[in-house]
C-alpha positions in Angstrom: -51.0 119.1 27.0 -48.6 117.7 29.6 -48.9 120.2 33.3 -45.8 121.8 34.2 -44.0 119.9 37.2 -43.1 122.7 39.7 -42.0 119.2 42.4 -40.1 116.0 41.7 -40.8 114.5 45.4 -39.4 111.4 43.2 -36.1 112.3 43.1 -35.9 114.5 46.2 -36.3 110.5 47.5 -33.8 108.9 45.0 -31.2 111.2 45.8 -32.0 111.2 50.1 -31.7 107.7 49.6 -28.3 107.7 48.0 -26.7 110.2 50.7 -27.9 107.8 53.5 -26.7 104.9 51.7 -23.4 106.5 51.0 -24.0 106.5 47.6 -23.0 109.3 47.0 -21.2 113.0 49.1 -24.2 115.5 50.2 -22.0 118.1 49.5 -21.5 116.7 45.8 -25.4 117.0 46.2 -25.3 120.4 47.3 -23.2 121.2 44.4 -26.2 121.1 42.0 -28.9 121.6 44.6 -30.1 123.8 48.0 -31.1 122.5 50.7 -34.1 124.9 50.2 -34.8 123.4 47.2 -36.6 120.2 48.5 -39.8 120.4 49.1 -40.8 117.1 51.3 -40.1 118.0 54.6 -39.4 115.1 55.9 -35.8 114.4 53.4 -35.0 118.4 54.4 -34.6 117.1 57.6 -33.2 113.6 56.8 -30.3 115.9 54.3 -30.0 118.6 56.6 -29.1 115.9 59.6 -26.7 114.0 57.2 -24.9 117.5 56.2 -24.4 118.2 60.3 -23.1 114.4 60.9 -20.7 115.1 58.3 -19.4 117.6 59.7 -19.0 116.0 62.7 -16.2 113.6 60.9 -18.6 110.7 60.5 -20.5 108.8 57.7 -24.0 110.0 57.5 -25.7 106.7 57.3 -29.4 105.8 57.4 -28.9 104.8 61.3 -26.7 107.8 62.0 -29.3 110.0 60.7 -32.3 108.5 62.5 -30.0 108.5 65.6 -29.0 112.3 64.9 -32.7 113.3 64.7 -34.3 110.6 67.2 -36.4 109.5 65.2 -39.7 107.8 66.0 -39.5 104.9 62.9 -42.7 103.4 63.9 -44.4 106.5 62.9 -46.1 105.9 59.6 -43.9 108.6 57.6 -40.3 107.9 58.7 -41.7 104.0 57.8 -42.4 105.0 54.6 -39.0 106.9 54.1 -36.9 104.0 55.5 -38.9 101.5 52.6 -38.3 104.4 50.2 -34.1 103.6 51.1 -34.4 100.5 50.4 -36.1 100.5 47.1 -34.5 103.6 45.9 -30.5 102.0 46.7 -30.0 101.1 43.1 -31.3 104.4 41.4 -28.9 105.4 39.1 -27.5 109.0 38.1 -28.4 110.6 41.2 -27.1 114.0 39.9 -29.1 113.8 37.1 -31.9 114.0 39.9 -30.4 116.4 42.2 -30.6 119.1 38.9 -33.8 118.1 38.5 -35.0 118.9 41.8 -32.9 122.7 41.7 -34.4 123.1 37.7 -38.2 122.1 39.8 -37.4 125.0 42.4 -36.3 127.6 39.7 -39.5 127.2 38.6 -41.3 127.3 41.2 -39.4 130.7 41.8 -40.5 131.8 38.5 -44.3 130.8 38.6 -44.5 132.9 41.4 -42.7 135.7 40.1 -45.7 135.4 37.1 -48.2 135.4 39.8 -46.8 138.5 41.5 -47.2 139.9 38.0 -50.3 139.4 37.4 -51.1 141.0 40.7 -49.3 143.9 39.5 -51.1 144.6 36.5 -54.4 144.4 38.0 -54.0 146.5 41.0 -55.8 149.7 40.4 -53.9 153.0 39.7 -51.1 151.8 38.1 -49.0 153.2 34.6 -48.6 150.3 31.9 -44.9 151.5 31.4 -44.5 151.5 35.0 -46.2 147.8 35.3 -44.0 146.8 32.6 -40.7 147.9 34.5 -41.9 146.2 37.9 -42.9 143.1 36.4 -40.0 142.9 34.1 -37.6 143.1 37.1 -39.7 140.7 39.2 -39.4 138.0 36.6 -35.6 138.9 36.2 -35.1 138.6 39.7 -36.8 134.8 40.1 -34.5 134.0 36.9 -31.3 135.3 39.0 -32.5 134.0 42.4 -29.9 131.9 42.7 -27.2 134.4 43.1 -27.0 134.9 47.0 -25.0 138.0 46.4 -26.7 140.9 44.8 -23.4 143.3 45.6 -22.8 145.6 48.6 -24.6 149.3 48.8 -21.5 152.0 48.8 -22.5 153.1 52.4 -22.2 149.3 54.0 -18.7 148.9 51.5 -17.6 152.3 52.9 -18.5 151.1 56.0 -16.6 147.5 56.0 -13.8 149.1 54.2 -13.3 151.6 57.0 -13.3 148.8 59.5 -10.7 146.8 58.4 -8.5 149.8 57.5 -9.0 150.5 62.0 -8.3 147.0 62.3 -4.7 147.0 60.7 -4.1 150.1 62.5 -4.6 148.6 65.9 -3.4 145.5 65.0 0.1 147.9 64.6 1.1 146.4 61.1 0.9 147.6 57.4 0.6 143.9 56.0 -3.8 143.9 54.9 -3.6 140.0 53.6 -2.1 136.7 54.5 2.0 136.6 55.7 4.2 134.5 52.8 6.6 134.5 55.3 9.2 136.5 53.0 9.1 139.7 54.8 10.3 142.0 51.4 7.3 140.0 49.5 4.8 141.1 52.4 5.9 144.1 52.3 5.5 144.9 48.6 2.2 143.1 48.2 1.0 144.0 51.9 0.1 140.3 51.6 -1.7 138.1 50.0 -5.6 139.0 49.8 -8.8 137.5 49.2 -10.0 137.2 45.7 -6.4 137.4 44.1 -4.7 135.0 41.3 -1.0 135.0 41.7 1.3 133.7 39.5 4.7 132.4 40.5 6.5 131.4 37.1 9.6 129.7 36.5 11.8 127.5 34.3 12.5 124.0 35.4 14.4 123.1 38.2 14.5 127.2 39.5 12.6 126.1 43.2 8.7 127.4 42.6 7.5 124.1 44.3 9.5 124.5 46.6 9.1 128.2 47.3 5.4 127.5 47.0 5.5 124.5 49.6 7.1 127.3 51.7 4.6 129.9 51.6 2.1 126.8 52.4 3.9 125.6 55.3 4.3 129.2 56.9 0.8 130.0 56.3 -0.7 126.3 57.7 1.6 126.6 60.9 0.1 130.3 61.4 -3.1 128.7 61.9 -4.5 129.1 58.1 -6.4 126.5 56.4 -4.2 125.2 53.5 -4.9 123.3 50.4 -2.1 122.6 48.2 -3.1 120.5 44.8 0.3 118.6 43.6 0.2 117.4 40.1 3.2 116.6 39.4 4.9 114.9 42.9 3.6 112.8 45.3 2.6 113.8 49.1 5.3 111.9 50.6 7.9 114.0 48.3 6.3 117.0 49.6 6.2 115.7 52.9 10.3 114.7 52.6 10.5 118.5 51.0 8.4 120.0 54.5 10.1 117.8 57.2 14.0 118.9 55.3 12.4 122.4 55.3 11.0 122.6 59.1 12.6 119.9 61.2 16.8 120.9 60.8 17.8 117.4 59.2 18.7 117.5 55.4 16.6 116.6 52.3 19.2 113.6 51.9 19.1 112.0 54.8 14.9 112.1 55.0 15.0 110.2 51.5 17.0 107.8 52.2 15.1 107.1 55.8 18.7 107.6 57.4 17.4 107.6 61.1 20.8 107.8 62.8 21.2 111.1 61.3 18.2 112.5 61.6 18.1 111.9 65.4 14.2 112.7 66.4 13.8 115.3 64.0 11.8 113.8 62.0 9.6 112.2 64.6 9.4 115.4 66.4 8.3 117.1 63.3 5.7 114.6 62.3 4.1 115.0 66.0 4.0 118.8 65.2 1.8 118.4 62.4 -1.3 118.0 65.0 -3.8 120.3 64.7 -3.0 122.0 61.4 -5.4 122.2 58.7 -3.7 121.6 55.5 -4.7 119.0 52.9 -1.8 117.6 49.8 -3.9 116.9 47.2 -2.3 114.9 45.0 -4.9 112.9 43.1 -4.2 113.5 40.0 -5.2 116.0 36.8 -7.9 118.2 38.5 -10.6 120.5 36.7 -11.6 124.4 38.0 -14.7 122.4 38.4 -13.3 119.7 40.4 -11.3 121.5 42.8 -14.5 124.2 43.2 -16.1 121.1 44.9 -13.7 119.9 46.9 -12.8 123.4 48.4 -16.0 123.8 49.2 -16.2 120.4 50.8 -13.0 121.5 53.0 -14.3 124.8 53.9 -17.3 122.8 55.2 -14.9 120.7 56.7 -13.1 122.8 58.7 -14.6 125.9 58.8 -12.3 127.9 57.2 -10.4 128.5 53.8 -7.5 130.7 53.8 -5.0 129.6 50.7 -5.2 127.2 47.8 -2.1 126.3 45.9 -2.3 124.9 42.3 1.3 123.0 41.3 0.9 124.0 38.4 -1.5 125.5 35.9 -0.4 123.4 32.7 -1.5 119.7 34.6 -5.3 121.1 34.9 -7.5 119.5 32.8 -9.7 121.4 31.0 -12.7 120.8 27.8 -11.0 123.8 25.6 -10.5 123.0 22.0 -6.5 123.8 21.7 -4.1 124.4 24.3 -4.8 128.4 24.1 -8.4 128.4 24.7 -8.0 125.5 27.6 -4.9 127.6 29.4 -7.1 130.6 28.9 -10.2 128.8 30.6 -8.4 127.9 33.4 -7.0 131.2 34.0 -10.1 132.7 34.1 -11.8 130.0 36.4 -9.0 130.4 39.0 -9.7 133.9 39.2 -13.3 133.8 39.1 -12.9 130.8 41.8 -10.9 133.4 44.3 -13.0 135.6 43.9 -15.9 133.4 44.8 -14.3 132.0 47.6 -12.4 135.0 48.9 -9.5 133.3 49.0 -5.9 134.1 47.1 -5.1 131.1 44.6 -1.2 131.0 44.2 -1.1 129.1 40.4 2.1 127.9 39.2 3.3 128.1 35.8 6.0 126.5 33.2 7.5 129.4 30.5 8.0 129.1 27.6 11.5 127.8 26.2 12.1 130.8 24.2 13.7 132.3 26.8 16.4 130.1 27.3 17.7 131.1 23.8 18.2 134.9 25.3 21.3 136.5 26.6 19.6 138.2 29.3 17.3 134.8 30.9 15.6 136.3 33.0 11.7 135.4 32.5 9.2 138.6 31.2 5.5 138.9 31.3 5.7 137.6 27.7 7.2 134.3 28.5 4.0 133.0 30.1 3.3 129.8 28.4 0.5 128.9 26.0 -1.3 131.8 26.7 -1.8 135.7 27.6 -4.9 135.6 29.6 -2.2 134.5 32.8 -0.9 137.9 32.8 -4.4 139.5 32.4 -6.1 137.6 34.9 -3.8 137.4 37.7 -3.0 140.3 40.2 0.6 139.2 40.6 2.9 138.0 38.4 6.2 136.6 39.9 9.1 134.7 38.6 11.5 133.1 40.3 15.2 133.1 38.7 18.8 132.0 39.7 21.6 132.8 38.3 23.3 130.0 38.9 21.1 127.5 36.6 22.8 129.2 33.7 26.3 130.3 35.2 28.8 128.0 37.1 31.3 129.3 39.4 29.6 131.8 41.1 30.9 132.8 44.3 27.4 133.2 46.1 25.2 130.4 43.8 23.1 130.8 46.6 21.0 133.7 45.6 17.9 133.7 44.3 15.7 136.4 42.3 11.9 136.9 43.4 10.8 139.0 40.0 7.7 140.8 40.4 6.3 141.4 36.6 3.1 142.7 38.2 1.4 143.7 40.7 -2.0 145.5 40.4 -1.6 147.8 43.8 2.0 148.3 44.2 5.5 148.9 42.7 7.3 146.3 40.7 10.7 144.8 41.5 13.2 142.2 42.6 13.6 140.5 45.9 16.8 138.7 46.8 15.9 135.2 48.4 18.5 132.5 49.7 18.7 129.0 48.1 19.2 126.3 50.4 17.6 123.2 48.2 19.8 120.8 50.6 16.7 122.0 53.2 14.3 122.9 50.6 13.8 126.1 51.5 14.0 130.1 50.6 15.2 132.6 53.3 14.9 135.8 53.5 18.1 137.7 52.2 20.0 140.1 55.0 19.3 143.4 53.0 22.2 144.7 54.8 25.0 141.9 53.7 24.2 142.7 49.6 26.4 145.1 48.1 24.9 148.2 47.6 24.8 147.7 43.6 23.5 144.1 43.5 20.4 145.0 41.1 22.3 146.8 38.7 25.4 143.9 38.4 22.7 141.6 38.1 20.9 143.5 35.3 23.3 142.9 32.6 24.1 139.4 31.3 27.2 140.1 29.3 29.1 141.1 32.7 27.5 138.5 34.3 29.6 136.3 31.9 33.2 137.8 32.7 32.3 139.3 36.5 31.2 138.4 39.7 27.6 138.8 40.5 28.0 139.0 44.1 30.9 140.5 46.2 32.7 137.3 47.5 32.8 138.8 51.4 29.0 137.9 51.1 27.9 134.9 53.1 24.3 134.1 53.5 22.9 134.6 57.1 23.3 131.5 59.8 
């Protein structure tokens, strides 16, 4: 009968060597492995330096790494590693390894848990029920010791909770999460907040990229860390779509490269970008899975996480059996993954063409497409709608309806927003230059088709 293998100082070399050879990411290792789980001390140290040069912005070679911990390589054990390198480069399936090595330390975990057993049921004194409770909880405990987060005591909840509520009093605002930049949106959401799915759902061509790309840019040139996932466009239409938005010149003249109108803006706006921390991902059809790793990876990165962007839901790849089940597991990642990361996760989402058949077009809860776990998962639900897309000859074709369908902690309603897709961007609408009755002339599609929606006198602000 074969011992069981609490180490594997085999692999813990095979995968050392394929981070130092740049094989392969250390924080793809770390996805399937601790640091803690390594148990040659030697390769802790060798990782742990290769994980601190990364961070640094530099590749974590072999001589980086011996550089980083001044290494004495005549010394018989960092000779012995360096030959180990070299004989190890061609090992294949290194994460096939790295699981190995965390399955070898859950063990490990759980062989002492059935030695602190065993000192519980011999210790003198002690109640077979109760020494049937304590070890039963030990050896559930080693089985769960990989969650780092065994939840907060009411008292130190109570506690943190009472903090940030004297925080946002001193800070002199009611807004608790991160600014859109659309001040009625704040104000109805108080933010966005960590842990929250939103949904922003539209038909084609109705502006949610470009109202997403919005709330991006405001948030990135506030000082917030930014990752935007693009499936569908590439970062240089983004980046025409940002530059039209920010810089003053128009969408046109940035696409066609028309430098004699666009003066410096363009240049001017490109220098701007310095210094913020926002990454356009736009490599394609991306797992929960997937982007889990590479958030992590730019958390690492840059210290901070503050707002992921997914554009949109129905590109992300996923191993369900029918489109239902898939939609429905990538719902429920998203969520899970804000919550994990404590981060909001703004998903965009097609709807369903049924609605376009409808008098009344503007979108419901029900028109989510392919599946109803969106509107049970996420804490807000907006859609964005204009008028215009379905009526000509408006006198104001400029305004835009911000629909919220749900929202967990406040009131539901509309939000008036400005169109001005020659600039890609939403503005805030002037409250105070709607007519009075907007909502309700807007409410009912069959006047919509012989009346005005909007008082011609309206003009939208600047």
């Amino acid at each position: 009968m074969s011992s069981l293998r609490l180490t594997n100082p085999e692999s813990e070399m095979i995968v050392a060597a394929a981070v130092v050879n740049l094989e392969i990411d250390i924080d793809e290792v770390l996805e399937h492995c601790r640091l803690a789980d390594f148990t040659v001390d030697l390769i802790v140290e060798v990782l742990s330096a290769a994980e601190a040069i990364q961070r640094l912005k530099r590749k974590p070679d072999l001589m980086a790494v011996l550089d980083h911990l001044r290494a004495d390589i005549s010394a018989p054990e960092w000779q012995s590693f360096v030959s180990g390198v070299t004989t190890s480069r061609f090992a294949t399936h290194t994460l096939t390894h790295a699981k190995t090595i965390a399955t070898c330390a859950k063990l490990r975990q759980l062989s002492a848990a059935v030695a602190e057993c065993n000192r519980i049921v011999t210790k003198d004194g002690g109640q077979p029920a109760e020494m049937a409770e304590e070890c039963a909880n030990t050896i559930l405990s080693a089985v769960d010791a990989e969650a780092d987060d065994d939840g907060k005591d009411i008292m130190l909840a109570g506690r943190q909770w009472l903090a940030s509520l004297e925080e946002i009093h001193r800070a002199g605002k009611h807004i608790t999460g991160l600014e859109t930049g659309f001040a009625d949106l704040d104000k109805a959401c108080r933010g966005l907040h960590a842990g929250e799915l939103i949904i922003l759902g539209a038909r084609p061509a109705m502006g949610k990229s470009v109202l997403a790309l919005n709330i991006a840019n405001h948030a990135s040139k506030g000082g917030k860390a930014v990752y935007f996932v693009s499936l569908e466009m590439g970062s240089n239409e983004l980046m025409d779509r940002m530059a039209a938005s920010d810089s003053g010149a128009s969408y046109e003249a940035i696409q066609s490269a028309d430098f004699e109108v666009m003066g410096h803006q363009v240049t001017n706006y490109a220098a701007s970008l310095s210094g913020r921390k926002m990454v356009i991902d736009d490599s394609g059809s991306i797992s929960v899975a997937k982007l889990r790793a590479r958030l992590l990876r730019f958390r690492r990165k840059h210290g901070q996480l503050d707002l992921v962007i997914v554009d949109y839901l129905q590109l992300m790849s996923s191993k369900g059996k029918d489109r239902y089940e898939q939609v429905s597991e990538i719902s429920r990642g998203l969520k899970v993954l804000a919550m994990e990361l404590g981060i909001p996760i703004i998903c965009l989402s097609q709807l369903n063409r049924e609605l376009d058949k409808r008098l009344d077009k503007r979108p419901m809860l029900s028109d989510l497409r392919d599946s109803g776990s969106l509107e049970q998962d996420a804490n807000i639900v907006l859609f964005l709608y204009r008028e215009d897309a379905y009526v000509k000859g408006l006198p104001n074709p400029w305004v835009a309806e911000l629909i919220i369908a749900k929202l967990r902690h406040g009131r539901l309603g509309t939000i008036p927003l400005i169109e001005q897709f020659n600039r890609c961007r939403f503005l805030s609408a002037d409250q105070q230059s709607l007519p009075e009755n907007w909502r309700a002339m807007t409410a009912k599609p069959e006047k919509q088709l012989t009346q005005k929606s909007f008082v011609a006198e309206w003009r939208p602000p600047g």
